[in-house]
N, C-alpha and C positions, 0 to 999 in steps of 0.2 A: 446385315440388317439389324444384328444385334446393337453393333455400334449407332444407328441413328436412331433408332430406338428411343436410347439412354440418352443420347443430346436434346431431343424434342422432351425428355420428361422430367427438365431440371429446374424450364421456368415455373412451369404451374404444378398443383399437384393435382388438381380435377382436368384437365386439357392437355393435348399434347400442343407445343407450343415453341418455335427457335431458340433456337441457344442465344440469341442474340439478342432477343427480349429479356433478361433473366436479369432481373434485379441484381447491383452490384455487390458481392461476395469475397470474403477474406480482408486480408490488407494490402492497398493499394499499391503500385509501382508507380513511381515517375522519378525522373532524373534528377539528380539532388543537385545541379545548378543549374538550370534552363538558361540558354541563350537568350538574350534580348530580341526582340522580332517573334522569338520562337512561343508556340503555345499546342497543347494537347488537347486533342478531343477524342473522349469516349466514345465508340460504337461498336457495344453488345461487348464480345470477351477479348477487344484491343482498345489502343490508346492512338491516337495517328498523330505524327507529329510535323507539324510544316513551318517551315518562316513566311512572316506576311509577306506578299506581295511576290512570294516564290513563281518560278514560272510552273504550266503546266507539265506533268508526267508523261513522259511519251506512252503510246497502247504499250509497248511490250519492251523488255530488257531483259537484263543479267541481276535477277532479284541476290540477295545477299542474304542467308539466315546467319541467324548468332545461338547456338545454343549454349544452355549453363546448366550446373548443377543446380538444384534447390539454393541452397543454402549460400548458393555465391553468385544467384540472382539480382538481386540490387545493385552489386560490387561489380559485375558485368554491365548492368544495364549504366551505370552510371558513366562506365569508362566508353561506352558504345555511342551511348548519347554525345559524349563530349567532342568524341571523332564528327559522326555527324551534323554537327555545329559547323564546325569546325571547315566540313569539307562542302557544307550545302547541299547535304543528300536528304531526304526524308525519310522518316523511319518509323513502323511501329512497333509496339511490343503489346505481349499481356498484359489486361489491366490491373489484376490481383493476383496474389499467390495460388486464392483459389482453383483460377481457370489456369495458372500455370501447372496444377494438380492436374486437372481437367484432363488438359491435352498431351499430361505423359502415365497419366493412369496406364494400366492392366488392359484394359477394353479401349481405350482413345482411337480415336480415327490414324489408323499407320500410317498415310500418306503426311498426316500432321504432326505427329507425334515427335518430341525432341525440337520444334519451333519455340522461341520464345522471344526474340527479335528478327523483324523482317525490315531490310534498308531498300533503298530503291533507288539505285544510282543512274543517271540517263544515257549513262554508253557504257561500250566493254573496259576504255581506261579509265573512266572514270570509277568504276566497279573492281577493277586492278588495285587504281590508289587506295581505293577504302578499304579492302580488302589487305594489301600490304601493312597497312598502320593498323587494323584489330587484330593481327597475326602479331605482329608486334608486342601493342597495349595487354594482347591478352596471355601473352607467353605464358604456361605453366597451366591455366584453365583447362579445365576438364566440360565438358557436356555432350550430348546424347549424340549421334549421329540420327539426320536427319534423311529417309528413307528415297526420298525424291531426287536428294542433291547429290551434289558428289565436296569432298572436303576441299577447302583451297590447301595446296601443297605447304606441310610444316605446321598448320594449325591442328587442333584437337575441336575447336569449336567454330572457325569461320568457315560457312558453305554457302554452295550458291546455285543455282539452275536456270535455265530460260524461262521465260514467260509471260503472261497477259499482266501488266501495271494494270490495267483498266478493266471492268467487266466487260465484256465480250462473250458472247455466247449464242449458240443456234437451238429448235427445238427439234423433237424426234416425234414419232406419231404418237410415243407412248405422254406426248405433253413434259418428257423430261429435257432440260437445258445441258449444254455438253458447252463446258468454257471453251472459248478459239485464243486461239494466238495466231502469229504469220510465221510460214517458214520463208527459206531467203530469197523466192519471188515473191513474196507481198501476198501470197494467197493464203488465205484463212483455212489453220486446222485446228485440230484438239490440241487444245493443254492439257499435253496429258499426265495426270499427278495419280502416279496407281504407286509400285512398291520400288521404283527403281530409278534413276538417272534417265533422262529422255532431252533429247534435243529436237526439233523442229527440222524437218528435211532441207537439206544444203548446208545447215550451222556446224563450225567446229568447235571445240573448245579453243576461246584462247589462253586458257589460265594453265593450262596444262602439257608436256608434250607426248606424255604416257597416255593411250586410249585404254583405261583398260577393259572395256570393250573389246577392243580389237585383241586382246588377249587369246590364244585358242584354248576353247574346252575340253577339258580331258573328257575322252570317248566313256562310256559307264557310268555308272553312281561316282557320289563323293565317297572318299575315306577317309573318316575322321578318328586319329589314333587307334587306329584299329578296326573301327567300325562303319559299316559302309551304309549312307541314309538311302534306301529303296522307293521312299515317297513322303511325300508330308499331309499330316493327319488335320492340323488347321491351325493359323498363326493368328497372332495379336500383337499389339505392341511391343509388349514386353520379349517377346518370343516365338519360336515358333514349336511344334512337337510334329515327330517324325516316325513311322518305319522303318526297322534297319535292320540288320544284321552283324554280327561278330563273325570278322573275316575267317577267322581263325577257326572254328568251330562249327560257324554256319547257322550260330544258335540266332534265332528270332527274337528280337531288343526294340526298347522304346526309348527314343532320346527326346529331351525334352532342354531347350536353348532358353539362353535369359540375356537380354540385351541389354548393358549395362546404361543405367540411369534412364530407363524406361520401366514402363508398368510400377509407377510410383503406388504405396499402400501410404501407411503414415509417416510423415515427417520424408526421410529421404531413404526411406524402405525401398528398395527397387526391385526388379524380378531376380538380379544377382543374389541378391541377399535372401530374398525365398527361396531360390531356387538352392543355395548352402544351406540353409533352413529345414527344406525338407527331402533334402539329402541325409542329416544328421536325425530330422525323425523317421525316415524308411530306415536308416542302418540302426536306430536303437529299437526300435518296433522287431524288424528280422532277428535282432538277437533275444528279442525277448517272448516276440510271438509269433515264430517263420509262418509265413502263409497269410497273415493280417494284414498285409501291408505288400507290394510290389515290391519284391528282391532289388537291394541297390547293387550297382554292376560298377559304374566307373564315374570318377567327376573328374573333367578336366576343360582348357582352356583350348579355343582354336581359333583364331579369324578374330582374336578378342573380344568372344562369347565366351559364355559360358556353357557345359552342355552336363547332362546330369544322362547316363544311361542304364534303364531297370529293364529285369524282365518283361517282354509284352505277353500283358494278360489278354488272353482271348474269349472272347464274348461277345455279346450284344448289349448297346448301352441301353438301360432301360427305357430310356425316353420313346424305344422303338415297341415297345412289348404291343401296349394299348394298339397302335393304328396298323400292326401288323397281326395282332393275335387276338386282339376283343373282339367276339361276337358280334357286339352293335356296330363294328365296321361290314355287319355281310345282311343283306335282305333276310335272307331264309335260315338262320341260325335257329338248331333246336336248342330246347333245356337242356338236354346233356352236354353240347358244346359250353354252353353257360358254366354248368357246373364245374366243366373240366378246366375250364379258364380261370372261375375264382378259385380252386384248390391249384391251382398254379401258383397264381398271386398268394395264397397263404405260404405256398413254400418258397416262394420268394421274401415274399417279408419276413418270413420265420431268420432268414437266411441272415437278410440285414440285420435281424435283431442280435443275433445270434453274434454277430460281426460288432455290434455297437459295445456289445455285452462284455465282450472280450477286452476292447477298447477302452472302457469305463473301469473296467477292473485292473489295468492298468495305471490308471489318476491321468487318463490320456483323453481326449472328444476331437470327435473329426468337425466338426463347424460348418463344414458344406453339405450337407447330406441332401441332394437332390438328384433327380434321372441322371442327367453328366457323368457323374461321379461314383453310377453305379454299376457296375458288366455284369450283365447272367449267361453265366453257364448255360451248355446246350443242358446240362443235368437238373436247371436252374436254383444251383448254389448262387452266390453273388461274389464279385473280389472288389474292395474301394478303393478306387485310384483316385488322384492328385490330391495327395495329402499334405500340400502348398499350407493350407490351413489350419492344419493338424494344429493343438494345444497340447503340452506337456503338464504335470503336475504342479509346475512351477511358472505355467506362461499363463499372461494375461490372454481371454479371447480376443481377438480384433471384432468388426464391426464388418465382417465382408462375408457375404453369403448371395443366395441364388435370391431373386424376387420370389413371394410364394412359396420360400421352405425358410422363414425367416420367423421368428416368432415376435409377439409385441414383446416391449418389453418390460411391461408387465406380467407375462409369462417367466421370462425370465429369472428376474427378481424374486417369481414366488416360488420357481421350481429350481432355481437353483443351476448351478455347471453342467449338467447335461441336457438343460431346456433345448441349448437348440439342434439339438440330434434328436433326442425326441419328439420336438415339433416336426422335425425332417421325416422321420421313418411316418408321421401320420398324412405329412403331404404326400409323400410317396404310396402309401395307401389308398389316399382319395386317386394320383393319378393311374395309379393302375387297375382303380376301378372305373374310371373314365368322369369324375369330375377335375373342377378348372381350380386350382389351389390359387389361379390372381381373381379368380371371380368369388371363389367363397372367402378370403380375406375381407373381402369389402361388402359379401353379403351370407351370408350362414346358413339365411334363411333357402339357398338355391339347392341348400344337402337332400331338403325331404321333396323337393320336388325332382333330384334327378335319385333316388331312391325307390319313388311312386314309379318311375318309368321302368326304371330296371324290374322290378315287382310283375308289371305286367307281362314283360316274356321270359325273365326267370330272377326268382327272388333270390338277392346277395346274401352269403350268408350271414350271421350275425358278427361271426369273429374281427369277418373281413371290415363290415360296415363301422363295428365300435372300432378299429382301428383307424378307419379314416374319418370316424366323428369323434375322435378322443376332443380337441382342444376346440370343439363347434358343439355343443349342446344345444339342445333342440329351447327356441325362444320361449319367453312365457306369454309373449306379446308379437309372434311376428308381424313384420309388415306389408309380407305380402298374402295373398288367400291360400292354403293348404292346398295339395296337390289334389287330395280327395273331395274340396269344396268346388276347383275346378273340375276336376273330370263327372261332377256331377248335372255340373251348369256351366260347361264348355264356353258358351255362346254370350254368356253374361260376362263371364270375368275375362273373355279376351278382347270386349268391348270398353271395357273397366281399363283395362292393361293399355288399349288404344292410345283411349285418353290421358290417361297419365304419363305414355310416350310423348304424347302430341305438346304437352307441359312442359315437360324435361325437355323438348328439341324447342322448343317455342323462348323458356325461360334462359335459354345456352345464347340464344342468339344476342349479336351486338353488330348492327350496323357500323359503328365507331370505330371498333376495331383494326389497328393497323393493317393487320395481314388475311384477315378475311371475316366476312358476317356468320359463320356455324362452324362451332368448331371441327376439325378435321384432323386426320392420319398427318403422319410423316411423307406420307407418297402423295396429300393433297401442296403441300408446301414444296416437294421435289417439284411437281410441276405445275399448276394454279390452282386458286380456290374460286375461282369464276365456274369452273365446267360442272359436267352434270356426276359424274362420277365422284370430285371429289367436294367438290364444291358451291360454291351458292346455286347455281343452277338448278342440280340435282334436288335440293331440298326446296327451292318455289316450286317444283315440277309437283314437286309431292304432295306438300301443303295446299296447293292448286285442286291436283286431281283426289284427295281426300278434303274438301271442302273446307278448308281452316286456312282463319286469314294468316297471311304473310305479315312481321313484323314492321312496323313502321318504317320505310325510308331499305330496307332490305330489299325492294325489287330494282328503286331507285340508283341504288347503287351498281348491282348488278348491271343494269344498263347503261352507266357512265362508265363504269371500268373495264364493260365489254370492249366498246367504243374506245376509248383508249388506248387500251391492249392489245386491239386487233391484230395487228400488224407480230405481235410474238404470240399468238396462240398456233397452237395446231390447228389444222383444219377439221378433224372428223366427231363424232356424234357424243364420247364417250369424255375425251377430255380436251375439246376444243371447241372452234367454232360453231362450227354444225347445232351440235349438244344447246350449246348457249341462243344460237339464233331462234329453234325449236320451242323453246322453252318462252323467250321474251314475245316471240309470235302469238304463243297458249296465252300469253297474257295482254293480247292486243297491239302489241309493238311491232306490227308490222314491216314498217318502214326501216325501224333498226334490225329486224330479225333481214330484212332482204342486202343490209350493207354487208350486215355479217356474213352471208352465202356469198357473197361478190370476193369478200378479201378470201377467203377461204379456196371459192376456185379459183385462184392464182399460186396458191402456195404452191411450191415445189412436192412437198410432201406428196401429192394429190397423184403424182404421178410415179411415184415410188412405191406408195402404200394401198392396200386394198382392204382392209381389214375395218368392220364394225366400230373400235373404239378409237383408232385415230387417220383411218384414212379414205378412199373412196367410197365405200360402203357405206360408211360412216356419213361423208356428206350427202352421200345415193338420200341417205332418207330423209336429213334436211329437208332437201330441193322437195321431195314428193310430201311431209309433211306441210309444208307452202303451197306445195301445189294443191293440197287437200283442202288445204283454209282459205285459198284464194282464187281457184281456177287458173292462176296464169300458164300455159303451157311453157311457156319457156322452163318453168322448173321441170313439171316431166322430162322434158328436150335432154335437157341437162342431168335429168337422173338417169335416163337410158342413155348418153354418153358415157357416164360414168363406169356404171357397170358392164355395158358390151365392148369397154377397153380393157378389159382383166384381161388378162392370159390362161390359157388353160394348162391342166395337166401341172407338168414340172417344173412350166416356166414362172407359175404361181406361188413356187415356195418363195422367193425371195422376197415378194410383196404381202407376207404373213408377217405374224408373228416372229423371234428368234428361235431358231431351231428348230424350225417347220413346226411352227407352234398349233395347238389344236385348240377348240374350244369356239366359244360365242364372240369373246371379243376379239380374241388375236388370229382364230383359225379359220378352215373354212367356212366353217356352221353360219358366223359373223354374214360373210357374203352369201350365203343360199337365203339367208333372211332376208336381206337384199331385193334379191332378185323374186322371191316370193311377194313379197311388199307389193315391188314394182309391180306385179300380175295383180295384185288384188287392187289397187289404187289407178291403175290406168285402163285394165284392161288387156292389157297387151301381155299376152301367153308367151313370147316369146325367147325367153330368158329362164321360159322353167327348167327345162329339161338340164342346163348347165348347175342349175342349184338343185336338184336330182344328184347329178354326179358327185358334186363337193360333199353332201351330204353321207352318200356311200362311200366318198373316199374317207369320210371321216369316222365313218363305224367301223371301219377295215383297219383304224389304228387304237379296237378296243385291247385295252391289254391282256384279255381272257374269253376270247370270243364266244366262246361257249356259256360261259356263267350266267346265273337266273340274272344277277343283274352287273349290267355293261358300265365298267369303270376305263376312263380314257387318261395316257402319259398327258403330261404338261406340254411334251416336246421332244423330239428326237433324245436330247441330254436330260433333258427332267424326267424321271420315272414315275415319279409321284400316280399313283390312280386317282384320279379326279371324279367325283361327284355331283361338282358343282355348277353354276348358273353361268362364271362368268367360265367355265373351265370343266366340261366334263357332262356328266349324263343329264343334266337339269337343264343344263344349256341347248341340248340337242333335241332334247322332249320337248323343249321352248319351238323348235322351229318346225322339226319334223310334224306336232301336231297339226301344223298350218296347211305342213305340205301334205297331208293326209287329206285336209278338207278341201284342197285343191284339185287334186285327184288322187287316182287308187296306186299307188307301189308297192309290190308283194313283201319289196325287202324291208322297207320303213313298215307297214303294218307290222311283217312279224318279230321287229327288232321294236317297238314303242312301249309295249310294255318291259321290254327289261332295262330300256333307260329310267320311266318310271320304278322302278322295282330298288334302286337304291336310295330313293327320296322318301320314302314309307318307314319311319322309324331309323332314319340313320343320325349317328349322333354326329356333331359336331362341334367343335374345338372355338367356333364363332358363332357367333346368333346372328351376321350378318347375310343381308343377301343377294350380293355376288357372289360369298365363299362360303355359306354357312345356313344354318337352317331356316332362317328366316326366305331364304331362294329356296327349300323346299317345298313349304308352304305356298308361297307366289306360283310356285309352277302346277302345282297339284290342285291349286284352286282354281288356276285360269285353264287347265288341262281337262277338269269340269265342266265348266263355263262354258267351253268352245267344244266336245263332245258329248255331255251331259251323263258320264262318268262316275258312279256313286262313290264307289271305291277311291274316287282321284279325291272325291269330294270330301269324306270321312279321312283320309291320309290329308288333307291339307288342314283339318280342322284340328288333328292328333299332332302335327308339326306344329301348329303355332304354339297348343298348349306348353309343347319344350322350350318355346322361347321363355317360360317362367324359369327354368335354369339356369338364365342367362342375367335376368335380370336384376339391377340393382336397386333396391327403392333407397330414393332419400326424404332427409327430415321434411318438407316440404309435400310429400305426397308424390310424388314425381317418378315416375323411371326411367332412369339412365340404362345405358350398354356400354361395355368398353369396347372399344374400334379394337384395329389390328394389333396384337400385341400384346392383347390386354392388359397395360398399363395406365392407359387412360380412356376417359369415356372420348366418344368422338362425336357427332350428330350426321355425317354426309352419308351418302348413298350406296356409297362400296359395303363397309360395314359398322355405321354407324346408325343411329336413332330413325333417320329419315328411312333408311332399308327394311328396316322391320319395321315401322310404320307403314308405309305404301303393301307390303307383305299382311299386317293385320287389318287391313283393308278389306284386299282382295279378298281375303275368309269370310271377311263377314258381310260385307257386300261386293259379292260379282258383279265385274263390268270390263268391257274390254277397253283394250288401250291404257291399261295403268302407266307399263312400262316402255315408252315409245316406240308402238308400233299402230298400225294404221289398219285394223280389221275393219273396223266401221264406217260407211260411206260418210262423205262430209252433210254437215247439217243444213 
């Protein structure tokens, strides 16, 4: 996720945004004598190159990469192009050096990484010739191996794999596209581009007569010179880092690999070259300060890697301390627990300082100094690993560090060679007292308001706080109101806060806009910005039901691009049709909100999936929202088909989530809402007792049944304990209250309060709300509303105040949130502007049905 991340936040610096919109960068590529006929066009970070009047490209072939080194880029591209002329193939490449940087960086996408000409020949000989003659033309080149392909035999740089010429592609419930190609009967499957060579079932190779595939695996680990890799710890581009042991002795080792002419830094810096880099500063560090630095063991070559092996230090990375060991991850945490947490943290940081101190005194700085990079002891001493970055007394620093442990550089400048280790040790500071070092970069003002909260169940102590407010001084002028001016007038400044969301989501908008009207996530662009989740949908819904007009030509859109689209959205509520038809119906569109439930019941999905955000559940409430605004029974008909086709028991997981996923949207909780709905909207009892049981099978998967308050896994393989709205206790208090007011259940009565019981002061990492406190608030207001609850009511009003934490004011007056990620702000409904606006609603004016659901009879 890290990786897409960093591509959506290269076109803009306020939005996340394609890599493919991104203003042209660096110095251009083209081929220094273009054929006649021939001409190139730019789109996003390639060049595509075709002769007029060329025929079309078959769907799928024997694609051709060319990779190169930096520096012998042009001189490749030039001899590539001239082939291509030459044979009538078409061809792209990268458009500038820049994104040729791009896509062999450190972090690049590994499926892509090492591309830098892609040709496209229309059969296998014809992909043989072209191939033959760049093996040739390119004798002696050097570049990347390319992770997908496999090499053509005797070159260094011509590769090639099957695949989709054309887009092609199907969608999943989750609204995300998976490319197809054909295998060799004509039947559409994944192209699949993950870390390895893949063929299409029936295909051979025919370039090759060695499968090595078909090679056998030696039974056990690998041994590499000695040392045998036990598991892998997490790869990138550049390389991967592993588990291991030294056969010989048994001792416990950490390898870390470097794939030559990937993970570019500057110029044609590659991870080879870090990786000998900081092999030579762990061995002059061990000889000068043993214990500073990870004991180097061995470098050597294998498989033409590189592999570096040090002692494995053992610990916990820090990034874990906060969400495993703070306080404000637990309802009932006393003062003492508090206290016993920040005199951790102080010996923690003591620890780091202690380590940086050492460091410095040397004429050495470590440059990445963020959670990653830092292990605590169970004693919580600390050890600094991946000293990649490390500076010497004589090396210039580079420019590479963590987002949020980065100082400006104006900092820099005035504090001089160890500014950015010392801005580090204070980011690490704030996070291990539980602020957001990307949200206070861009707002300072969020220190005294997550300060004030802390104060109320145990105040931090000073040493701790001036260590994470060292390079944030308190404003003379903040922009937003004092923690103490809100908790005095709650009710005033989070109507204040309203409005200046409603600004900030309203002034983001751009009907014009290519690729969607509000800006959104990286996961609204994986699958559309039409739905209600990530996209236009979700934010008219809002605007709607919080009384503020919708920007010009914005609903307008929405309904032509529905209509257009149809045919590739998902079918269900959360990020497809369903979702979209709900929404243009709330706003009188009847006739288009009824096309949309027609395409929608035909998709295939419908009958695979059951789940709330992309499958029957999902359209379940469509059809009965229609049926609520319009009387037609057929949507009832249609909503009780739906649901009384689920399967029960075991034969339910497959039409969940992945990995018997739990929660509102992907689990069962999702369909007992359902089927709740369905009782309150028709009348018809018949369907409760089944969303009764889903609801108990779903508290049976809390992951500490006993605790005051109930945290739920993600999924059989996600462990994570969950809290939240679209995933966890917030989600289940969302439904469970309903079935309370339906009838009496011993087990939901006496489990509702400890789902509530993690939303009461929990912190979070988002101010969103599906993931984050703004779904606090939403559910502990409407949890009010619908029991008349004082305690849900006073806990829903205490949640919104944290959304001052969160947020960012700009020149303008405005407040923004940053979405997922926290890299950029975002406006949709998952965890952007719209979420916690529809959330500071609900607080200050109760009403049902914010979040589409159907309590209310129709009017």
């Amino acid at each position: 996720m890290a990786e897409a991340l960093a591509e959506f936040a290269v076109a803009d610096r306020e939005y996340y945004e394609p890599l493919d919109t991104a203003a042209p960068q660096g110095d251009p590529f083209t081929p220094g004598r273009p054929a006649e006929g021939w001409s190139g066009k730019v789109g996003g970070i390639w060049t595509m190159w075709r002769r007029e009047g060329m025929p079309e490209l078959p769907d799928d072939g024997w694609k051709v990469h060319v990779s190169a080194r930096r520096s012998r880029a042009a001189a490749v591209l030039d001899t590539v192009a001239e082939i291509c002329f030459a044979q009538d193939v078409a061809f792209k490449h990268l458009a500038t050096d820049h994104w040729y940087w791009w896509l062999h960086r450190k972090h690049a996408s590994r499926p892509q990484s090492g591309k830098f000409i892609a040709a496209y020949p229309v059969d296998a000989e014809a992909a043989r010739r072209l191939m033959e003659a760049l093996r040739e033309a390119l004798d002696g080149e050097q570049g990347p191996l390319i992770l997908t392909d496999r090499r053509f035999p005797g070159s260094d740089t011509v590769q090639y794999r099957y695949g989709a010429y054309l887009g092609r592609d199907e969608v999943d419930a989750d609204g995300n596209r998976t490319s197809l190609t054909r295998d060799a009967d004509g039947k559409a499957v994944p192209d699949k581009r993950g870390a390895s060579f893949h063929l299409p079932e029936g295909f051979t190779d025919p370039f090759t007569t060695a499968d090595p595939e078909a090679a056998p695996r030696p039974e056990g680990p690998v041994v590499l010179r000695g040392f045998s890799i036990e598991g892998a710890i997490v790869h990138s581009s550049g390389g991967g880092t592993y588990e291991g042991l030294e056969v010989a002795t048994g001792r416990k080792v950490f390898l870390k690999e470097a794939r030559p002419f990937h993970g570019l830094g500057d110029g044609e810096d590659d991870a080879v070259d870090r990786l000998h880099r900081e092999w030579r500063t762990l061995t002059t560090l061990h000889e000068l300060a043993p214990g500073l630095a990870p004991e180097p063991i061995a470098l050597f070559t294998a498989g033409g890697h590189e592999f570096m092996v040090t002692e494995f230090v053992e610990g916990m990375s820090l990034n874990r301390i906060p969400p495993t060991s703070h306080p404000l991850m637990k309802a009932d945490s006393t003062p003492d627990e508090y206290a016993a947490y920040y005199a951790r943290c102080e010996r923690i940081l003591a620890s780091v300082e202690a380590a940086m101190e050492r460091l410095h005194a040397l004429g050495w700085t470590f440059q990445d100094v963020s959670p990653a990079n830092v292990l605590v002891t169970p004693e919580d001493d600390i050890r600094l690993i991946d000293f990649e970055t490390a500076c010497g007394p004589d090396d210039t620093p580079g420019k590479m560090g963590t987002p949020g442990f980065v100082p400006p550089q104006h900092i820099v400048d005035r504090d001089g060679r160890t500014a950015q280790d010392d801005f580090g040790v204070s980011a690490l500071a704030q996070t291990l007292v539980g602020c957001l070092p990307l949200t206070v970069g861009r707002a300072p003002e969020t220190l005294a308001h997550f300060h004030h909260d802390l104060a109320e169940l145990a105040p931090v102590t000073e040493t701790l706080w001036k260590r994470a407010t060292h390079y944030h001084p308190p404003s003379e002028s903040p922009a937003l109101p004092s923690p103490q001016e809100v908790a005095a007038d709650p009710l005033r400044h989070l109507a204040d806060l309203r409005e200046a969301v409603a600004a900030g989501l309203l002034a983001a908008a751009d009907p014009e806009h290519p690729q969607r009207t509000f800006p959104t996530v990286p996961q609204g662009y994986a699958s559309n910005t039409r739905c209600v989740l990530f996209g236009a949908a979700g934010v008219l819904h809002t605007l709607n039901r919080c009384g503020i007009a919708a920007p010009e030509g914005a609903l307008e859109r929405l309904r032509r691009d529905a209509l257009a689209d149809a045919d590739q959205l998902a079918p269900g509520l959360y990020v497809g049709l369903a979702g979209i038809a709900w929404v243009l119906a709330e706003h009188g569109l009847l006739d288009e909100a009824r096309s949309l439930l027609d395409t929608a019941d035909a998709h295939p999905l419908v009958g695979q999936n059951a789940t709330l955000q992309g499958g029957a559940a999902g359209l379940a409430m469509g059809h009965l929202a229609l049926y609520r605004r319009t009387g037609d029974a057929h949507h009832a008909e249609r909503a009780h088909a739906l649901l009384a086709a689920q399967p029960h028991g075991a034969d339910l997981v497959s039409r969940l989530g992945r990995d018997d996923a739990t929660g509102l949207l992907h689990g069962r909780a999702g369909l007992a809402l359902a089927y709740q709905q369905f009782a309150r909207v028709t009348g018809d009892t018949s369907l409760l007792a089944r969303g009764v049981e889903l609801l108990h099978a779903e508290l049976d998967r809390a992951t500490d049944p006993d605790a005051t308050g109930l945290l739920f896994p993600v999924s059989t393989e996600d462990k994570r304990a969950m809290p939240y709205l679209y995933c966890g206790s917030a989600g289940l208090a969302h439904v469970a209250t309903r079935y309370l007011r339906a009838g009496a259940d011993e087990r939901l009565t006496e489990t509702l309060p400890r789902l509530l019981a993690p939303l009461h002061g929990g912190h979070t990492a988002l101010p969103a709300l599906y993931a984050g406190t703004a779904g606090f608030a939403f559910v502990l207001a409407e949890h009010a509303l619908l029991t008349g609850d004082e305690a849900s009511r006073a806990g829903a009003v205490r949640a919104a105040r944290q959304l001052y934490k969160h947020a960012v004011p700009q020149e303008d007056g405005t407040v923004c949130f940053l979405g997922f990620g926290l890299l950029r702000y975002s406006t949709e409904l998952w965890t952007g502007s719209a979420g916690v606006l529809l959330a500071l609603d609900q607080v200050l004016a109760p009403r049902a049905d914010l979040l589409f659901t159907l309590d209310t009879p129709a009017e």
